[in-house]
C-alpha positions in Angstrom: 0.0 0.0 0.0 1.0 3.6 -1.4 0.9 6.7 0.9 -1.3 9.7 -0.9 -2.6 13.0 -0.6 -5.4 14.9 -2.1 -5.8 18.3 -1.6 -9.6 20.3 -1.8 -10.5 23.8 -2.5 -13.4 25.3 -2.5 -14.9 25.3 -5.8 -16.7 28.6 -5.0 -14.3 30.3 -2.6 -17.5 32.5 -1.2 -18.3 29.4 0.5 -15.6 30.2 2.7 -16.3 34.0 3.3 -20.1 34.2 2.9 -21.1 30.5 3.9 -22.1 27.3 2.1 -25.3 27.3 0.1 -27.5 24.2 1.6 -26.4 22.3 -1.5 -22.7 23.1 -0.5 -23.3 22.2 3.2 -25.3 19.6 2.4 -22.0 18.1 -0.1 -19.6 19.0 2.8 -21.8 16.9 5.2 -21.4 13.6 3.0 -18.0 14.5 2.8 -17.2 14.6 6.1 -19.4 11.3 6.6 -17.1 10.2 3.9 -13.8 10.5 5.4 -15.4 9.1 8.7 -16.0 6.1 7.5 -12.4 5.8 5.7 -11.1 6.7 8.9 -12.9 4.1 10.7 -11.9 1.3 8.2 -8.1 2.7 8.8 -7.9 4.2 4.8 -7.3 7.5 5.7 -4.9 8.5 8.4 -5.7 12.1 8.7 -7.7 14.9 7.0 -8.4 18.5 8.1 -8.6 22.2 6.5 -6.2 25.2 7.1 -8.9 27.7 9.4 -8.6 30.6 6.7 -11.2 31.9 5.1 -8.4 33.4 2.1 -7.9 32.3 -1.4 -4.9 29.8 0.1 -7.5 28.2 2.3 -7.4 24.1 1.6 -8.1 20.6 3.3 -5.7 17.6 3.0 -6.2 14.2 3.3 -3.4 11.9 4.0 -4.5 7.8 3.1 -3.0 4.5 2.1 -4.1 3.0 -1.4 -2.8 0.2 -3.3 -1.8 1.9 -6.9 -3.0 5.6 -8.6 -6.1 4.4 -10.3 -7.4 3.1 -6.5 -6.2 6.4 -4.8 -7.8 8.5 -7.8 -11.2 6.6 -7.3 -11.2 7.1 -3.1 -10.7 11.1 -4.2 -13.1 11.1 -7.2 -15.9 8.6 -4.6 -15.4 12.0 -2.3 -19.0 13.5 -2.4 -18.2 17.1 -2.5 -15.4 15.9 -4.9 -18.1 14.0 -6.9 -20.7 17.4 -6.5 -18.3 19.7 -7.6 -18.5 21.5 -3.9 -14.9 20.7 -3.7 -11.9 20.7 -6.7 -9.3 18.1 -5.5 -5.5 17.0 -7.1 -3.8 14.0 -5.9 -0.4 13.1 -5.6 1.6 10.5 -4.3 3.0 11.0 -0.8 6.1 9.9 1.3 5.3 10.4 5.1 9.4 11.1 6.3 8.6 12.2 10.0 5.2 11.3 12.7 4.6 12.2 15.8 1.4 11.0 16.6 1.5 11.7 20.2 2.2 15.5 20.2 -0.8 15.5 17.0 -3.1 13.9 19.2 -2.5 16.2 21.8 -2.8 19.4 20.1 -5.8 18.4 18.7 -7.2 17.6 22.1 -6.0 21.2 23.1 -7.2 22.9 19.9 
């Protein structure tokens, strides 16, 4: 298994200033359903947003899959991907440093 990364922005980047649209928010509810569920089965190993509302804003989600064509399908299967809520490019990923103790802890602090 292959370590990749696919990165979302907005589609409309108002939805990030002004607010989602119920079809946007409705998208970004599957999505987040979406990545649940990866996370449960132990696919994806971490996804999350930068808290800007700016035109750099973005989400990244770090997950194993066996070759491009699988990784490309778990990112295209993305709802908001899927909706066009979200735009998303993938690439493949080498993880070269982890600390998982001091992430968990900052996001229990955060």
């Amino acid at each position: 298994m292959a370590t990749w990364l696919y990165r979302i922005r907005p589609s409309r980047a108002a939805m990030l200033t002004e607010g989602p649209t119920p079809e946007e928010q409705r998208q970004v509810g599957q999505h987040f359903a979406y990545l649940q569920d990866l996370c449960r089965q132990g696919v994806v190993h971490l996804a999350g947003r930068t808290l800007d509302s700016g035109p750099d804003s973005m989400g990244i989600v770090l997950f194993s899959a066996g070759d491009e064509a699988a990784a490309r399908a778990l990112m295209e299967s993305d709802p908001a991907v899927a909706g066009g809520v979200m735009q998303a490019t993938l690439h493949p990923y080498g993880v070269a440093l982890l600390n998982s103790d001091s992430l968990l802890k900052a996001r229990q602090e955060g």
